[in-house]
C-alpha positions as CSV (number, residue, x, y, z in Angstrom):
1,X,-0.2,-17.8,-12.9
2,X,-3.7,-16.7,-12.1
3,X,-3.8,-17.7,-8.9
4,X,-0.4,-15.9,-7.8
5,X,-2.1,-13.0,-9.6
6,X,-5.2,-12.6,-7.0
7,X,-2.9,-13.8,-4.6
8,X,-0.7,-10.5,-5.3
9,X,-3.3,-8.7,-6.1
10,X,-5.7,-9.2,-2.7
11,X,-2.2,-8.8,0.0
12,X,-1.1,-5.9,-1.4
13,X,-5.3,-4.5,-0.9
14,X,-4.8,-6.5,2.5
15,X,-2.1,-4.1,3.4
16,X,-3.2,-1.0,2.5
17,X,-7.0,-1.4,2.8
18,X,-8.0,-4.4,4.0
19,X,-6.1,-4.5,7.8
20,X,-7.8,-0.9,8.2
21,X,-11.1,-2.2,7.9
22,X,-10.2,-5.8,10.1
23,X,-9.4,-3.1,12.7
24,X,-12.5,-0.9,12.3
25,X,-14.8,-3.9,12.9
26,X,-12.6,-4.7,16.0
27,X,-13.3,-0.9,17.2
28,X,-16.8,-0.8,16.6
29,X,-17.0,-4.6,18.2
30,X,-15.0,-3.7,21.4
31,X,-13.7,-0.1,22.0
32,X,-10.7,0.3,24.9
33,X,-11.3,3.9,25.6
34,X,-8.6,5.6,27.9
35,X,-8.9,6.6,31.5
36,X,-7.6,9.9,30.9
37,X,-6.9,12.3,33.5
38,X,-4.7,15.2,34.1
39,X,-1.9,14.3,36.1
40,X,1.6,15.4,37.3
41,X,4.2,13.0,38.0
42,X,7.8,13.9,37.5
43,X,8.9,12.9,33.8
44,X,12.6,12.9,32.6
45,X,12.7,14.5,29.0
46,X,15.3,12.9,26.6
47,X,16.8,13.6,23.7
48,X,19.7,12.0,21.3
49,X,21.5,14.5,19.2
50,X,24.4,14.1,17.1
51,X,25.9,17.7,15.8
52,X,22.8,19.6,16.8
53,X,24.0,23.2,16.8
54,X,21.8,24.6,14.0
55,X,18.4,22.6,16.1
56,X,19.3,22.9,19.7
57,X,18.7,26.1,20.4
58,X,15.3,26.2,19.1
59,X,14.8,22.9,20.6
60,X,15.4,24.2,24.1
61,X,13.4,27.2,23.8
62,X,10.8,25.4,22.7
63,X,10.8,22.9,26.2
64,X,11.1,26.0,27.9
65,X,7.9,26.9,26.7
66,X,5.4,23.9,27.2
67,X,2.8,24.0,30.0
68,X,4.1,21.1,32.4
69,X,5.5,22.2,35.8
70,X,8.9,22.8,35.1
71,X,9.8,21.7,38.7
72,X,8.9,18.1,37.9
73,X,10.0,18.3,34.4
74,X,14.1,17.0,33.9
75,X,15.6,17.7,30.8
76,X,18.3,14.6,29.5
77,X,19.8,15.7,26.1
78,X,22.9,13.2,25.1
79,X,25.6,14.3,22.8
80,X,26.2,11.2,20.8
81,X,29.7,11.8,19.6
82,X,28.8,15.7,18.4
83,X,32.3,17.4,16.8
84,X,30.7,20.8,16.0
85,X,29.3,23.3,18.6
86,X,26.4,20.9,20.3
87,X,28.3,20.1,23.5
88,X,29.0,23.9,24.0
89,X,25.5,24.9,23.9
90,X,24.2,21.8,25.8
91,X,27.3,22.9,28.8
92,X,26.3,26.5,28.4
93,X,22.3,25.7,29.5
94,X,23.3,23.2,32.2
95,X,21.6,25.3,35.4
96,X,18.4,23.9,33.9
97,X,19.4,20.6,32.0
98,X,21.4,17.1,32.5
99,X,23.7,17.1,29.6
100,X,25.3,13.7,29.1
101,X,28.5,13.9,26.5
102,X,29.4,11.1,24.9
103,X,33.2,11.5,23.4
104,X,32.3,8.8,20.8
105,X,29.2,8.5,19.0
106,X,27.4,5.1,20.0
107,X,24.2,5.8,17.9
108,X,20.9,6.6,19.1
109,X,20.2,3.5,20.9
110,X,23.8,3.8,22.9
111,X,23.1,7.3,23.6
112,X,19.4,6.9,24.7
113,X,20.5,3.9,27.3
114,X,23.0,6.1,28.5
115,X,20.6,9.1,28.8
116,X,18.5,6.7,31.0
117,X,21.1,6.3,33.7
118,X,20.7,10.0,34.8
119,X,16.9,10.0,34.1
120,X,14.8,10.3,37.8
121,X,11.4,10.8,36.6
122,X,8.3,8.1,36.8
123,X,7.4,8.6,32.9
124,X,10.3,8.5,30.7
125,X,9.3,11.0,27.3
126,X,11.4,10.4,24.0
127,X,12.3,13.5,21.5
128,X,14.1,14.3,18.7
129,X,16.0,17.5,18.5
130,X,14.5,18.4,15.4
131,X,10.6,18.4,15.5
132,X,9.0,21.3,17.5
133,X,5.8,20.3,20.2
134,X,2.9,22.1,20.9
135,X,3.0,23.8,24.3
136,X,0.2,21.0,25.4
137,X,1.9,17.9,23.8
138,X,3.4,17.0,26.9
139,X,0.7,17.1,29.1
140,X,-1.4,15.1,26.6
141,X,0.9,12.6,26.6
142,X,1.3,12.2,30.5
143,X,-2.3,12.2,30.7
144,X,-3.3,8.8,29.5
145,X,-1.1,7.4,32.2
146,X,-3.5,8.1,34.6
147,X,-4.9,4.4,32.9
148,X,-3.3,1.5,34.9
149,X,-3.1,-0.5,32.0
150,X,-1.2,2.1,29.4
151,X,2.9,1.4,29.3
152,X,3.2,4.1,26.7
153,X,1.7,6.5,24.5
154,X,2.5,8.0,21.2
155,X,2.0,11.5,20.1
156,X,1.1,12.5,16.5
157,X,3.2,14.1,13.9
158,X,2.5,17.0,11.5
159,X,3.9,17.0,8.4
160,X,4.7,20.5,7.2
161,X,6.6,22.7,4.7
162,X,9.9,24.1,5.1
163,X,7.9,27.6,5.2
164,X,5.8,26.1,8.3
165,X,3.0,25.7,6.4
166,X,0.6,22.8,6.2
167,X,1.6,20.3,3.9
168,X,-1.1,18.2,1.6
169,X,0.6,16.5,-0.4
170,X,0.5,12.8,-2.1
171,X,2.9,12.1,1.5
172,X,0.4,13.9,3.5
173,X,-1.8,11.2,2.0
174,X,0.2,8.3,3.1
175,X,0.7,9.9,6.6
176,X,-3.5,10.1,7.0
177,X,-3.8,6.4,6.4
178,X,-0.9,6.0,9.0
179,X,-2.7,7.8,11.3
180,X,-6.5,5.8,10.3
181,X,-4.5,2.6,11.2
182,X,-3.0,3.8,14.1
183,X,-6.1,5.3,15.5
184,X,-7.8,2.3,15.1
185,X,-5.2,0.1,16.5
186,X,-5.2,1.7,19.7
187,X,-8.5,2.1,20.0
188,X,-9.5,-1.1,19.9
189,X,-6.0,-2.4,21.6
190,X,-2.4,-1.5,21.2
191,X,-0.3,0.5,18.3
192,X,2.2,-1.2,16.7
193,X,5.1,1.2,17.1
194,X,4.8,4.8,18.4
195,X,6.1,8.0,16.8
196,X,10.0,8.3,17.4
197,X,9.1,12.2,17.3
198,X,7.2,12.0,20.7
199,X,6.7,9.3,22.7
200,X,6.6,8.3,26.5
201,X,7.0,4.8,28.2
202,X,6.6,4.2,32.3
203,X,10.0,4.2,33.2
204,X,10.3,0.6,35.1
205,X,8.7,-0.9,31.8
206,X,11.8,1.0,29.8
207,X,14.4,-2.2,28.2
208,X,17.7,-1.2,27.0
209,X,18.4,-1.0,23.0
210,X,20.5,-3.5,21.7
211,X,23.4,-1.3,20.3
212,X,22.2,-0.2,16.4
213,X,19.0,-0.5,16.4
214,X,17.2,2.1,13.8
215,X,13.6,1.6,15.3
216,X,13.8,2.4,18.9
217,X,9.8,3.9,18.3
218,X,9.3,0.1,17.5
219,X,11.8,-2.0,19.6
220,X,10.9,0.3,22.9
221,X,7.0,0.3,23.0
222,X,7.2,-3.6,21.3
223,X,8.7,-4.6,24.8
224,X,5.7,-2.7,26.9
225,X,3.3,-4.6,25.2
226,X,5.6,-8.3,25.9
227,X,4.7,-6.8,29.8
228,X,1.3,-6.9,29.7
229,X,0.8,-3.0,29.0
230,X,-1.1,-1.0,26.3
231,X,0.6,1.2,23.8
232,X,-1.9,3.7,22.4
233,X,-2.3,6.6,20.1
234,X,-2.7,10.1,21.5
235,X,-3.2,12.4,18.3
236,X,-4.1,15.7,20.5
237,X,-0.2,15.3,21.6
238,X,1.7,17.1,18.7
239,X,5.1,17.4,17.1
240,X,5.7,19.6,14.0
241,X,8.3,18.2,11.4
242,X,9.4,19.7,8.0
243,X,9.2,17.5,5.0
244,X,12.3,17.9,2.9
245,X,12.5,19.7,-0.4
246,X,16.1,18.8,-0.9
247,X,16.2,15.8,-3.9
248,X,16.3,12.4,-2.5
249,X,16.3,13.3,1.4
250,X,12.8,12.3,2.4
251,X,13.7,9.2,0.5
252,X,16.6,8.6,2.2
253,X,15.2,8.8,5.4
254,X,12.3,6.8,4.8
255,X,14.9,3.9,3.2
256,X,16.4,4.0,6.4
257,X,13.1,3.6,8.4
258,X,12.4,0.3,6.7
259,X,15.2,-1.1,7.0
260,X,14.8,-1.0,10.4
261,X,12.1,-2.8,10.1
262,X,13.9,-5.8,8.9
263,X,16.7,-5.6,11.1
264,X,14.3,-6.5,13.9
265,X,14.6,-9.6,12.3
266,X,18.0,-9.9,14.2
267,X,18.0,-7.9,17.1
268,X,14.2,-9.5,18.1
269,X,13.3,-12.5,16.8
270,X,10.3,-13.3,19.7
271,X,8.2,-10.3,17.5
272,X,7.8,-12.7,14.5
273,X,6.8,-15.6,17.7
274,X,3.8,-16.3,19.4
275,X,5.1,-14.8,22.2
276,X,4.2,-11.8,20.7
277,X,1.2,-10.4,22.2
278,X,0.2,-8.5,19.2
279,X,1.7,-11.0,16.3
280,X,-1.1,-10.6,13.9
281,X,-1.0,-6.5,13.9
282,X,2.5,-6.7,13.7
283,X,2.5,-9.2,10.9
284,X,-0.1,-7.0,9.0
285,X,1.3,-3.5,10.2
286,X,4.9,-3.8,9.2
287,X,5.9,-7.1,7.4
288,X,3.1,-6.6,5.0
289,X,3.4,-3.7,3.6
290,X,7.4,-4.4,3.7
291,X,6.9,-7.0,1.4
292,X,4.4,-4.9,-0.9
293,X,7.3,-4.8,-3.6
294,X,8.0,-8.5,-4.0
295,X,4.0,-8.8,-4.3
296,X,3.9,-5.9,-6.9
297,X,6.6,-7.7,-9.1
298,X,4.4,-11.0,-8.5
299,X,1.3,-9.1,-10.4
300,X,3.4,-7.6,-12.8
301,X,5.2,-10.6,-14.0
302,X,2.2,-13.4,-13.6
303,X,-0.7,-11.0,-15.3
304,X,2.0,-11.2,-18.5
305,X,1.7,-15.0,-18.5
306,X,-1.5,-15.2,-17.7
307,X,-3.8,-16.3,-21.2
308,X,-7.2,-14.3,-21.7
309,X,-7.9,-10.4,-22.7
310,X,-8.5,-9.4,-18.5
311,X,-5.0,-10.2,-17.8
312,X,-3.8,-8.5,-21.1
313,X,-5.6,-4.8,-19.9
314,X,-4.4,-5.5,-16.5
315,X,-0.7,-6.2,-17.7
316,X,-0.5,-3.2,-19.7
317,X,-2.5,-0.9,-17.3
318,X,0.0,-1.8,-14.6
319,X,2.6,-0.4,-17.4
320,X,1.1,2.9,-17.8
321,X,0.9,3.2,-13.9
322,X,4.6,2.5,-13.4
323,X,5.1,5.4,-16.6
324,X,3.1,8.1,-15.0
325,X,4.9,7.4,-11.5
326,X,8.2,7.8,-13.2
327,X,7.3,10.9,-15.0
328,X,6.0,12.3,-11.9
329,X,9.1,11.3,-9.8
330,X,11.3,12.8,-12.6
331,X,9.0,15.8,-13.4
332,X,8.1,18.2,-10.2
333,X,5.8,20.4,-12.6
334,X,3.8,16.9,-13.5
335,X,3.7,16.0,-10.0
336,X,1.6,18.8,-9.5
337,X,-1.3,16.6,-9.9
338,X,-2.8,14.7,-7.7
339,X,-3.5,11.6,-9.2
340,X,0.2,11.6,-10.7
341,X,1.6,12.3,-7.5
342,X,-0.4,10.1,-5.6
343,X,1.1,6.9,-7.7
344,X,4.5,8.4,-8.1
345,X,4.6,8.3,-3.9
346,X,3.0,4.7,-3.7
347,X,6.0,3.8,-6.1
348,X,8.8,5.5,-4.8
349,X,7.6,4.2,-1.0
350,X,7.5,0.8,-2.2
351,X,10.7,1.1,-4.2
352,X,12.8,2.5,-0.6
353,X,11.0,-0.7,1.2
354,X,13.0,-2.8,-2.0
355,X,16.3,-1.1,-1.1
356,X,15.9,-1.4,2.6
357,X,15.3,-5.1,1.7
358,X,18.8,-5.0,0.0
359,X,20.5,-3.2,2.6
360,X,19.6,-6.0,5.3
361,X,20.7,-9.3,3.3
362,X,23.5,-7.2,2.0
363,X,24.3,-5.9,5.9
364,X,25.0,-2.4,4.8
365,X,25.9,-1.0,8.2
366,X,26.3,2.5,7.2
367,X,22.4,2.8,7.1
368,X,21.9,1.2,10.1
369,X,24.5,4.0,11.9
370,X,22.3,7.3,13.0
């Protein structure tokens, strides 16, 4: 029982401490800076949206606005299936976009690989229609591929308010470590998966999405590294997002996420291989912390069994943990502080990556539409 304990007890630190600090000795041992440069190829901008009509029109005016010559820039934007007023605005703004209209919705992937087929640019640059970019993130991004051996590069995403406002919050804190880890990885190598938000891949090292698939900012930039190209982290490359005050939405979404994470499983079984280029970071990025849960149960349960008065303290301190989360999950005025909110985040992060486990063996395919 002792030994699952520290077994537990030293993967869980493994995945939220101890991979950070594997890939800050990597760093300091061998940096891969960038070869950055500002450049102007011609890019093809795309975007997926599904019943957009309350986002699109600030979408568009935001493109309108960033600092890349507009007469290299193309603008994709795929209705996916839309039955409210999305195809009317996207028909109305045609003189200066490609709208492609999709009678039935096919999900992101479908959409995307049809977006693709009208695309002419050299660097193919992935956005949602929800998340505003700075008037630079563009050119940041296009920037790095000035560096022969980059395939693709991620941008960075701000969390913020519903106000606009900065947001530090116990989800802000999670989103810093993100960040840490990704920093690190592509510093020293490539990222495991880019932000879905705003990303860019060199078109001829694009591979079609297997119909379904929740992670394109994973299955996408997994493929450019199976090629022989970097994926790296370019943080000075912005989009802004709102985080959710409506009940249960930011959980939702982030249920979703990771059960994308398993359905790789399915749709690309050579990323758990060694013909993976990157098996170890992906093995410690995502299927680590994804089983975080079972590993949590596994401390729970064992340091109960366990004989002596250290496993006793630990047992019953892992008690009041799980109490203050779920009086700060059920309490917003609790929540208020930090320490509170901080475990009710860790626990209601790790109990979505419990149900996403659920919704894979139990194939719940109405998650896994978009």
């Amino acid at each position: 029982m002792k030994i699952i304990f520290w077994v537990c007890f030293a993967l869980i630190s493994y995945a939220y401490f101890g991979y950070a600090l594997w890939l800050w000795l990597v760093a300091s041992l061998k940096r891969r800076p960038v070869a950055r440069k500002a450049i102007t190829p011609e890019i093809s901008i795309i975007i997926a949206a599904r019943n957009e009509e309350r986002n699109l029109p600030e979408k568009l005016e935001n493109l309108r606005n960033l600092d890349y010559p507009r007469e290299k820039t193309q603008v994709i934007v795929a209705s996916d299936g839309s039955t409210d007023n999305t195809v009317k605005i996207l028909l109305e703004e045609r003189e200066w976009i490609t709208p492609v209209i999709l009678d039935e919705s096919r999900g992101k992937a479908g959409a995307l690989n049809e977006s693709i087929k009208s695309s002419s640019g050299e660097i193919l640059v992935f956005l949602d229609a929800r998340q505003s970019v700075d008037r630079d993130a563009i050119s940041e991004l296009i920037s790095c591929f000035a560096d022969q051996t980059v395939g693709a590069v991620s941008g960075e995403l701000l969390l913020q308010s519903e106000d606009g406002t900065s947001k530090e919050n116990a989800l802000g804190i999670y989103w810093k470590i993100e960040k840490m880890v990704r920093k690190l990885e592509s510093e020293s190598g490539s990222v495991v998966g880019v932000t879905g938000a705003i990303y860019a891949i060199r078109r001829d090292l694009y591979t079609e999405i297997p119909s379904g698939t929740i992670l394109d900012d994973v299955f996408v930039p997994m493929n450019v590294v199976r090629k022989g190209r970097r994926v790296i982290f370019q943080p000075s490359a912005i989009a802004r997002d709102r985080i959710f005050s409506e009940k249960g939405k930011e959980f939702s979404r982030k249920v979703r996420t990771l059960t994308g994470n398993y359905q790789l499983l399915s749709i690309a079984p050579w990323l758990f291989s060694p013909t993976n280029p990157i098996l170890f970071r992906f093995l410690s990025h995502k299927i680590v912390r994804l089983m975080v849960p079972l590993f949590m149960v596994g401390m729970l349960v064992n340091s109960a069994l366990a004989d002596g008065l250290f496993y006793r303290l630990v047992f019953y301190s892992q008690i009041i943990f799980y109490i203050l989360a779920v009086f700060g999950l059920l309490n917003s005025s609790v929540r208020k502080l930090k320490p509170i909110a901080i475990v009710s985040t860790f626990v209601s992060l790790n109990a979505a990556a419990a149900i996403a486990l659920y919704n894979f063996l139990a194939r719940k395919k109405d998650v896994w539409r978009r």
